[in-house]
Structures are given as C-alpha cells and as structure tokens.
TITI-849878 format. One record per residue: residue number from 1; residue in three letters; x, z, y of N, C-alpha, C in turn. Coordinates in nm, 2 decimals, padded with zeros to 4 digits. Layout:
<recs>
<NUM,ALA,<X,Z,Y>,<X,Z,Y>,<X,Z,Y>>
...
</recs>
This chain:
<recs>
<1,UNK,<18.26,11.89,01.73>,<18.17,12.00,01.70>,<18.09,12.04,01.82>>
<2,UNK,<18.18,12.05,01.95>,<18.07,12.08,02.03>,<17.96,11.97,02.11>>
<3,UNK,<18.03,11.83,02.07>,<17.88,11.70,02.12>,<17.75,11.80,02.01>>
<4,UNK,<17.79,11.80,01.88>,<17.68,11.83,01.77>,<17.59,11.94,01.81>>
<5,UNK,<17.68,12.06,01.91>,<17.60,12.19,01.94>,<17.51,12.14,02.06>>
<6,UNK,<17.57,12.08,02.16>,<17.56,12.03,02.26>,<17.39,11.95,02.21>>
<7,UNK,<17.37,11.83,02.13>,<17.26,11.76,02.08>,<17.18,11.84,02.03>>
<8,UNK,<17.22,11.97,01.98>,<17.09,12.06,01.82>,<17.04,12.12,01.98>>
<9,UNK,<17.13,12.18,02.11>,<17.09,12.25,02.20>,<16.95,12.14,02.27>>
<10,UNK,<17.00,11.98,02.32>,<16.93,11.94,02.36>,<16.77,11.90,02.29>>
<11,UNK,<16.77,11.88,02.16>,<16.71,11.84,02.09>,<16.61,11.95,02.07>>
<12,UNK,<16.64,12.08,02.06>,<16.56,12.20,02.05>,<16.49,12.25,02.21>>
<13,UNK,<16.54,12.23,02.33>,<16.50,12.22,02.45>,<16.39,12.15,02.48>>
<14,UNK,<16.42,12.00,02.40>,<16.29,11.87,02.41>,<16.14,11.93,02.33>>
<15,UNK,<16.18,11.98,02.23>,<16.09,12.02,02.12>,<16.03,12.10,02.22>>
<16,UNK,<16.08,12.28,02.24>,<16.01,12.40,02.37>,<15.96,12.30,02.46>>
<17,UNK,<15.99,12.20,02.53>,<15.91,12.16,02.61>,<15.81,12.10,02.59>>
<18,UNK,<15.79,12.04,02.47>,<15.71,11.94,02.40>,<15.59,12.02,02.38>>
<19,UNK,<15.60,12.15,02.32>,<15.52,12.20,02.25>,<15.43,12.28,02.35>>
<20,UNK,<15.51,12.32,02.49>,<15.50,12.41,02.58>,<15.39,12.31,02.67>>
<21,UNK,<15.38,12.17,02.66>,<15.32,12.08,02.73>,<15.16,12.05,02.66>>
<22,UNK,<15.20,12.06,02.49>,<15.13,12.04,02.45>,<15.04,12.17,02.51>>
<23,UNK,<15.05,12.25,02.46>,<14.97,12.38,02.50>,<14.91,12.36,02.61>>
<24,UNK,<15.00,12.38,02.71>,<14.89,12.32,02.87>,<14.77,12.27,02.87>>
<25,UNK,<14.79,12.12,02.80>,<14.73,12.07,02.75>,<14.58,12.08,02.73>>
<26,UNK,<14.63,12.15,02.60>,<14.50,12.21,02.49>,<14.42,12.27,02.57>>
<27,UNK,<14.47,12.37,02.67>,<14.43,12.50,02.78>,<14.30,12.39,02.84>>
<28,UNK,<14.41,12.36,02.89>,<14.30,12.24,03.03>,<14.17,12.16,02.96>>
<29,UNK,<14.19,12.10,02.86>,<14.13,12.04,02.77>,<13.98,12.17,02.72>>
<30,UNK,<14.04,12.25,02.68>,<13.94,12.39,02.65>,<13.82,12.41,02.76>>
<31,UNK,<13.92,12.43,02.91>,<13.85,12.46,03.02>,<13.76,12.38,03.04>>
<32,UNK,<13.79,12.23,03.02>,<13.66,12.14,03.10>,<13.57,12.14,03.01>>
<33,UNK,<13.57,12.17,02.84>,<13.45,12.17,02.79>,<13.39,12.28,02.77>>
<34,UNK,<13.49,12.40,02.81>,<13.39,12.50,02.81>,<13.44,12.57,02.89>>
<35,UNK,<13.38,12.57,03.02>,<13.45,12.63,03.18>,<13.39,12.76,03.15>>
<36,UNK,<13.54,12.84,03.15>,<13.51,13.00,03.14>,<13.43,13.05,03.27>>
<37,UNK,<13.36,13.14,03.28>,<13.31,13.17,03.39>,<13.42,13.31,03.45>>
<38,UNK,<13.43,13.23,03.54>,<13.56,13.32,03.68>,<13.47,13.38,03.74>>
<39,UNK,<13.49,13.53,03.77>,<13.42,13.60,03.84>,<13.49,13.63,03.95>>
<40,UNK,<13.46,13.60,04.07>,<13.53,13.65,04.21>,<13.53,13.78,04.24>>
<41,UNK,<13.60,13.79,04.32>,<13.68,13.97,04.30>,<13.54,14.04,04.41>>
<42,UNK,<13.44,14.15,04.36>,<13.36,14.19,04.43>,<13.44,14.24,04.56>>
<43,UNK,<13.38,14.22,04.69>,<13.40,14.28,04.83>,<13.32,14.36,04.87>>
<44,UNK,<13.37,14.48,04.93>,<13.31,14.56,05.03>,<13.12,14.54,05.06>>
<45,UNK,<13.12,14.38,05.08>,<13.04,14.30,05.15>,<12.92,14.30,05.08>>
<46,UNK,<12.94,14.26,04.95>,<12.83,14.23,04.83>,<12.76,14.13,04.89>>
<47,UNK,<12.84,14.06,04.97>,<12.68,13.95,05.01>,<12.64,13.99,05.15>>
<48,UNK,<12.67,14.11,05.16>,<12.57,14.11,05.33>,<12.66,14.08,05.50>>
<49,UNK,<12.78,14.03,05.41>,<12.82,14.00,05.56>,<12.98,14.01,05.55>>
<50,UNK,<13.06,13.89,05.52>,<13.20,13.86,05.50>,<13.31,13.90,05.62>>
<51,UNK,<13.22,13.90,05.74>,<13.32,13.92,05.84>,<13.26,14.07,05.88>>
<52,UNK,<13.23,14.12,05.85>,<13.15,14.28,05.84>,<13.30,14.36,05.82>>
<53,UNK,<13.32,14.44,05.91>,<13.40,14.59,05.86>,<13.32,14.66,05.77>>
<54,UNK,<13.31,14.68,05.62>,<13.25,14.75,05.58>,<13.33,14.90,05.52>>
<55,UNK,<13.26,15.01,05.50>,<13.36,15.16,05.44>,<13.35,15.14,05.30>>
<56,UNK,<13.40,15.25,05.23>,<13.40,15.23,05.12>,<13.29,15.33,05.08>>
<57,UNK,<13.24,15.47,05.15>,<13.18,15.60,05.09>,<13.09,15.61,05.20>>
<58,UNK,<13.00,15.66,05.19>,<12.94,15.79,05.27>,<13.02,15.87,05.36>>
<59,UNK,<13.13,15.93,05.34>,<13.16,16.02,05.39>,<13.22,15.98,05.46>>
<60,UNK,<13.35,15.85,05.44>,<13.40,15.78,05.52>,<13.31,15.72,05.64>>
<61,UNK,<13.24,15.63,05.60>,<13.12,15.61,05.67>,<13.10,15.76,05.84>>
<62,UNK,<13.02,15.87,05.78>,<13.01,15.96,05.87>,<13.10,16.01,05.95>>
<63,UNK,<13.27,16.01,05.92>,<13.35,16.03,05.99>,<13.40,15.90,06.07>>
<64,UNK,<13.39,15.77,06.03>,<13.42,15.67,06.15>,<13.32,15.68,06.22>>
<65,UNK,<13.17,15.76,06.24>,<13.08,15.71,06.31>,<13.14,15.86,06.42>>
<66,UNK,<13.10,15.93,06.37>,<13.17,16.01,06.45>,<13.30,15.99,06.55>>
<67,UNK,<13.42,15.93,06.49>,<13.50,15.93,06.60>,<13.48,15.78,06.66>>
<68,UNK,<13.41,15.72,06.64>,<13.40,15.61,06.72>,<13.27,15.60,06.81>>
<69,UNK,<13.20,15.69,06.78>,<13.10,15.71,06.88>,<13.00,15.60,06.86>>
<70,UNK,<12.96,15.53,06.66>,<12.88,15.44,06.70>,<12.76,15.48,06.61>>
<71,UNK,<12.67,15.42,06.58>,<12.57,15.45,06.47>,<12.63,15.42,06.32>>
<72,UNK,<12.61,15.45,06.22>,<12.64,15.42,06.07>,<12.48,15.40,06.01>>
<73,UNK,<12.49,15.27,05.98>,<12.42,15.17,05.92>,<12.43,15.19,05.76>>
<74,UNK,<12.33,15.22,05.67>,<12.39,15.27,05.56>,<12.26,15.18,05.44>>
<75,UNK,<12.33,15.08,05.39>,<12.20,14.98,05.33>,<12.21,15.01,05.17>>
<76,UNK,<12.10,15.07,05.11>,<12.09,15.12,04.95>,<12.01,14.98,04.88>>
<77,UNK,<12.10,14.92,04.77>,<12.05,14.84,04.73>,<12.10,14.81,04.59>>
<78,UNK,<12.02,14.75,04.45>,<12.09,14.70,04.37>,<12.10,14.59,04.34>>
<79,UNK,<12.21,14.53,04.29>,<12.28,14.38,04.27>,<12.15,14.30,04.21>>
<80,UNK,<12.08,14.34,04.07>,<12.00,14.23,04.03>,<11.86,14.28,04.11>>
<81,UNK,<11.82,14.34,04.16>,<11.68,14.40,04.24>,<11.62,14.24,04.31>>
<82,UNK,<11.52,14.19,04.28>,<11.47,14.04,04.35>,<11.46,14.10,04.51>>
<83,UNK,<11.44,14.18,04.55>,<11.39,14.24,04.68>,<11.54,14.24,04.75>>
<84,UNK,<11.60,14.36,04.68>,<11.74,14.34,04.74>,<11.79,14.24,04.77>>
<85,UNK,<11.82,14.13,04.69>,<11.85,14.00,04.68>,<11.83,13.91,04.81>>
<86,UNK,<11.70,13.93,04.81>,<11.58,13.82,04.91>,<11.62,13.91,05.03>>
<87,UNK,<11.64,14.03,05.09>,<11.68,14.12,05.18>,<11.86,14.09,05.26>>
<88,UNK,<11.93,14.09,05.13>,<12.07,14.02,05.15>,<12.05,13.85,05.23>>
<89,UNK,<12.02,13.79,05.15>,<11.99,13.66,05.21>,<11.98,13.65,05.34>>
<90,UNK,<11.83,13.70,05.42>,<11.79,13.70,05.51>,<11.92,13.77,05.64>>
<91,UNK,<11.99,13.89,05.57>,<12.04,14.01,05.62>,<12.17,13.91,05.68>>
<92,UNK,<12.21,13.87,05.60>,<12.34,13.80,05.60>,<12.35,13.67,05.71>>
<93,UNK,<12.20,13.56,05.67>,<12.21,13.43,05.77>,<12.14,13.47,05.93>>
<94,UNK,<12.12,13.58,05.91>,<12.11,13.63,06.07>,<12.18,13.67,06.14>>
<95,UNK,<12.24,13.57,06.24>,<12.35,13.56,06.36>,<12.32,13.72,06.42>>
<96,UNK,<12.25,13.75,06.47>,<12.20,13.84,06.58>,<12.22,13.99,06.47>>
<97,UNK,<12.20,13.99,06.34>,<12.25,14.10,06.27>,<12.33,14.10,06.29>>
<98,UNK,<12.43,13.99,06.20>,<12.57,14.00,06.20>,<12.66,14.03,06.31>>
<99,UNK,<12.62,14.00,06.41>,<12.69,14.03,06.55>,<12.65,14.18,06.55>>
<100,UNK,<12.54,14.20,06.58>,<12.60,14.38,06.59>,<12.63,14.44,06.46>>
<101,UNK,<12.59,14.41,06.39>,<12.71,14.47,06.25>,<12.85,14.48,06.30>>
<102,UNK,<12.86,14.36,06.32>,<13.02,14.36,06.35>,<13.05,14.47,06.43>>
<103,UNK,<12.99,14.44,06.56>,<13.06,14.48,06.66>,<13.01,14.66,06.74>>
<104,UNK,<12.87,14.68,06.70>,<12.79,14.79,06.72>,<12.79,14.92,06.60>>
<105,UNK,<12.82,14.87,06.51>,<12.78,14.99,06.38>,<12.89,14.99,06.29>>
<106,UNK,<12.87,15.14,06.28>,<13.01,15.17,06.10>,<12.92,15.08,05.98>>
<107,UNK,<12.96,15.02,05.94>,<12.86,14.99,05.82>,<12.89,15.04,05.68>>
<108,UNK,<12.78,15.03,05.57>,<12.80,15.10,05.45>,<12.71,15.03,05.35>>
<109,UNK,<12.67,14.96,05.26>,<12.59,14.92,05.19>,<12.66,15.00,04.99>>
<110,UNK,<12.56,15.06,04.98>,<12.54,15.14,04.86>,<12.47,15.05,04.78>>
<111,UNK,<12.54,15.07,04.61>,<12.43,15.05,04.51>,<12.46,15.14,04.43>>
<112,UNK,<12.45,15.27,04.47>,<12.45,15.38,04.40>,<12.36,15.48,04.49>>
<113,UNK,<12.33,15.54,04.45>,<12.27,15.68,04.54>,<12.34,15.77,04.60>>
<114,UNK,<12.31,15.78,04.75>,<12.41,15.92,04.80>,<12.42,16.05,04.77>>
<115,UNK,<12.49,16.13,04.82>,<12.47,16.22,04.71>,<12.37,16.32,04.86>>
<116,UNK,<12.41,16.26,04.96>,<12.31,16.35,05.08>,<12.14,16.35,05.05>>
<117,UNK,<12.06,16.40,05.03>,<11.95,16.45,05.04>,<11.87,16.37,05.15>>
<118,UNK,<11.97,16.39,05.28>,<11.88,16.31,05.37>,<11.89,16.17,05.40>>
<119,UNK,<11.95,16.11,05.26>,<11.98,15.96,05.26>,<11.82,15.91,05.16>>
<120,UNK,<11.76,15.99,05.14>,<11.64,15.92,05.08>,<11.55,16.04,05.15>>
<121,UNK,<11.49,16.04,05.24>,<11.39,16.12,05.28>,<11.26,16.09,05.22>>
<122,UNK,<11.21,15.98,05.16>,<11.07,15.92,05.13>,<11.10,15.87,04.98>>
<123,UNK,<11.20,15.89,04.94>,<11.21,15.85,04.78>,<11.37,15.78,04.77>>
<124,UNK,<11.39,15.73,04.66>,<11.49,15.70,04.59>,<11.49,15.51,04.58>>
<125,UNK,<11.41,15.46,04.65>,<11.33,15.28,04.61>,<11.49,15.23,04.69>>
<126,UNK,<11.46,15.09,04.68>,<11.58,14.99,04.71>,<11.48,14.89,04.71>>
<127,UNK,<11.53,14.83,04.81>,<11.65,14.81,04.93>,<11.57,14.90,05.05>>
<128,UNK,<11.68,15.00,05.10>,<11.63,15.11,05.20>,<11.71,15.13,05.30>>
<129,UNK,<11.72,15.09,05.46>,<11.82,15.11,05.57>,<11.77,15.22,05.64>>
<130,UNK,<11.89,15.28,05.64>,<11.91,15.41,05.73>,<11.98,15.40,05.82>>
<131,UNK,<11.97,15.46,05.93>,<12.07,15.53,06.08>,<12.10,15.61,06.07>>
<132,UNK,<12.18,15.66,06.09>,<12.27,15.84,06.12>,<12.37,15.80,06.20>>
<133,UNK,<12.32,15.89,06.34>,<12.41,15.87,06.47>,<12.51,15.94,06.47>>
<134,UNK,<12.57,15.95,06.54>,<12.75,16.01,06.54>,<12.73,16.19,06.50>>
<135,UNK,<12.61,16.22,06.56>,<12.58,16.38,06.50>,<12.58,16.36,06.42>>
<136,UNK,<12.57,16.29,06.30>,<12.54,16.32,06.17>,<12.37,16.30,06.15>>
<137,UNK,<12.30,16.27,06.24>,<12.16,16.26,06.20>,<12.09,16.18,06.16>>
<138,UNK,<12.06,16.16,06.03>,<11.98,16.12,06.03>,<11.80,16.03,06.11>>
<139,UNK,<11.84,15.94,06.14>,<11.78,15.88,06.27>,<11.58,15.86,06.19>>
<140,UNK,<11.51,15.94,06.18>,<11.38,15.94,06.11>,<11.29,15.87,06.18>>
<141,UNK,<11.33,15.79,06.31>,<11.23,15.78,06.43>,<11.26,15.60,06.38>>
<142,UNK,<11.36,15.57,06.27>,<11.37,15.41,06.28>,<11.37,15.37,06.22>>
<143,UNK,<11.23,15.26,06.14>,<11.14,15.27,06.04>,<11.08,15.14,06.02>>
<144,UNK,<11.07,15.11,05.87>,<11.00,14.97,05.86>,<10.86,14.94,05.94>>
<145,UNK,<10.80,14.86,05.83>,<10.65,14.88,05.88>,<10.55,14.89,05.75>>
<146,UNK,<10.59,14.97,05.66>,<10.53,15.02,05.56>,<10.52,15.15,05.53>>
<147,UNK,<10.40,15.23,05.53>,<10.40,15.38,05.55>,<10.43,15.40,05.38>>
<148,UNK,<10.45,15.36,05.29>,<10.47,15.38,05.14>,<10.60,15.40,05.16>>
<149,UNK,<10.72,15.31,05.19>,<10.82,15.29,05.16>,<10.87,15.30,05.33>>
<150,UNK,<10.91,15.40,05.38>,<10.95,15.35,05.49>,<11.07,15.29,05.58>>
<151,UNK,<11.12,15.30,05.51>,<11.28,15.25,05.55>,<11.34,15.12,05.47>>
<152,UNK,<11.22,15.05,05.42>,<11.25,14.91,05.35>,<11.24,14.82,05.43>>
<153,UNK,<11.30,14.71,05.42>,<11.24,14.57,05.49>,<11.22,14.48,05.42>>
<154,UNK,<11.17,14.39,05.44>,<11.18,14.24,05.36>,<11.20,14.16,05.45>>
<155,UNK,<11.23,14.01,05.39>,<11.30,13.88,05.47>,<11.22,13.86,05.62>>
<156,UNK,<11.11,13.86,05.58>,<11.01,13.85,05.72>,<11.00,13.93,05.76>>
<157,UNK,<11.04,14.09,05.78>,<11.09,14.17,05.90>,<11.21,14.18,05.92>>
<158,UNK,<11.30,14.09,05.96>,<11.40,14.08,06.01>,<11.37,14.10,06.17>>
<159,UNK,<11.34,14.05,06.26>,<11.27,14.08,06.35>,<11.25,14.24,06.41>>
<160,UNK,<11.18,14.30,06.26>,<11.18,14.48,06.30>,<11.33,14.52,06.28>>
<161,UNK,<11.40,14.51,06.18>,<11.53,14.52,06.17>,<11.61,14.50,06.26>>
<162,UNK,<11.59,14.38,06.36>,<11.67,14.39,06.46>,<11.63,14.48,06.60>>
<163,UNK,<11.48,14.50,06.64>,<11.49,14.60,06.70>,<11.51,14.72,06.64>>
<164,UNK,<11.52,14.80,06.53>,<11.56,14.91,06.51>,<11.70,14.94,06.52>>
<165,UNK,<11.77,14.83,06.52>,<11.95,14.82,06.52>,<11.95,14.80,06.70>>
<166,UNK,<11.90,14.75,06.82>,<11.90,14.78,06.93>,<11.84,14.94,06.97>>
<167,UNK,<11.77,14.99,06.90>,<11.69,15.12,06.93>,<11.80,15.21,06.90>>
<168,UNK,<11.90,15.18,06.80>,<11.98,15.29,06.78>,<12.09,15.24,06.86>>
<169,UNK,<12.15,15.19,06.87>,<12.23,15.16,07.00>,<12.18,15.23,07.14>>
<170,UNK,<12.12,15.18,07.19>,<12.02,15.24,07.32>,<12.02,15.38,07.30>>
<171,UNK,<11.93,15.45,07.22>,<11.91,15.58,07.25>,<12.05,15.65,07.19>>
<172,UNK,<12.14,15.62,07.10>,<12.25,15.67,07.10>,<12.33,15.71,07.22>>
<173,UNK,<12.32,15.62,07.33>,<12.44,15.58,07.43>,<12.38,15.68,07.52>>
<174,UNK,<12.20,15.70,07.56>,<12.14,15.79,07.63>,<12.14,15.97,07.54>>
<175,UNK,<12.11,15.95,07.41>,<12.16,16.13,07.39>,<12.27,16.17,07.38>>
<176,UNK,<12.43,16.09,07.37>,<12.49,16.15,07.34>,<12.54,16.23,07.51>>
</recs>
C-alpha cells in the first residue's frame, strides 16, 4: 500500500512539474513574439544626469540650498516637449555641466509647475532654468539669449548655460 501511495505521490509531482515547465514555456515563447514593453523605473534624473544628486520638491530644493551654501538649479520641462527633449540631450552629454551639477548646485528638474510665483517671472513656457541663491532669490540677472522667453536655452546655447552656472557660483561666493 504504501510503494502505491508512494508512485500516485511521484507520478502527480512529475505531472506539477510537467505542466509548470510547460507554462514557462508558453511565457517565454509569448515574450519573443510579442516583447511586452518594460518600462524602467522613472528617476529623479529624467534624463538629465544619472550621476546628479537630484531633490525631490521645490521646497526641498530651497532648504538644501540654503544649508549648504550652494545655488539651486531648478530645470521646468515636459517629458514629450521636442525642445525639452533636444535640451536634455545636449544638458546631459555635457561633461562640464555635469560636473558642476554634481558638485556646485542643489539640483531640481520639474515637469510640473511650481507653485512659487517667482519660478516663472516671464511666463509659464518649457524648457526654462532658474537660479535661486541660498537667500532664496531668485537670480533675474541669469538669462538666456532671448528677450521673448528668457530663461530658455536650446542645444546650441550650452555655452551660455555654462557661463550662467559659473556666474552663479562666483557672485554667490562674493555676496554671501
């Protein structure tokens, strides 16, 4: 009696596994002809810089700038915007940003609107970088090179981008 329980045990084990393999199977088989699309987990970063400390808020933002005594870098942009896009690109494969990102500024990249007033002084447009020094100020003196939109850049002002990120450094270190 017990070889008989012993065989129905083994023989029902073989089956669960049989069927459990077949399944895998099927799965895998599914996947290669029709590859689900995997979305990777959004970061802080959105693209503009993987090795970037970035905050999560505004507010966070203004209080690490404050106790750390650095500028907060604060980039307004949306995910499908062609401009944003072409801005990220540029933002991201530039060595010389990325280093003072890292190492010079709180950073913050928005795709939402702040709720501060003085985060859109000239309108509401995207893709728009701001300064605000450890006082909380809004830095109005550091500016693209378009009197429409003044706080935009495009791929081919990177260049002005980077001296405006040395200008807030510099005059930071002398007003405070």
């Amino acid at each position: 009696m017990h070889t008989f329980l012993f065989l129905c045990s083994l023989l029902l084990c073989n089956s669960l596994t049989l069927a459990a393999q077949r399944k895998i199977q099927q799965l895998r088989d599914e996947e290669e002809e029709s590859p689900a699309q995997v979305r990777t987990p959004q970061t802080l970063s959105r693209g503009w810089g993987d090795d970037i400390e970035w905050v999560q808020t505004y507010e966070e933002g203004l209080a690490r700038s404050k106790h750390s005594k650095k500028p907060l870098m604060v980039i307004h942009h949306l995910e499908e915007c062609p401009y944003s896009q072409a801005l990220r690109k540029a933002f991201a494969s530039s060595p010389e940003i990325q280093q003072m990102a890292q190492k010079d500024f709180i950073m913050l990249n928005l795709v939402h609107s702040s709720s501060d007033d003085n985060m859109a002084p000239d309108g509401h447009y995207v893709p728009r970088i701001l300064f605000v020094d450890p006082s909380m100020t809004v830095r109005a003196d550091l500016t693209g090179k378009y009197w429409n939109r003044m706080y935009t850049y495009e791929p081919e002002d990177i260049s002005t981008l980077i001296d405006n990120m040395r200008q807030a450094k510099l005059l930071l270190h002398t007003e405070l």
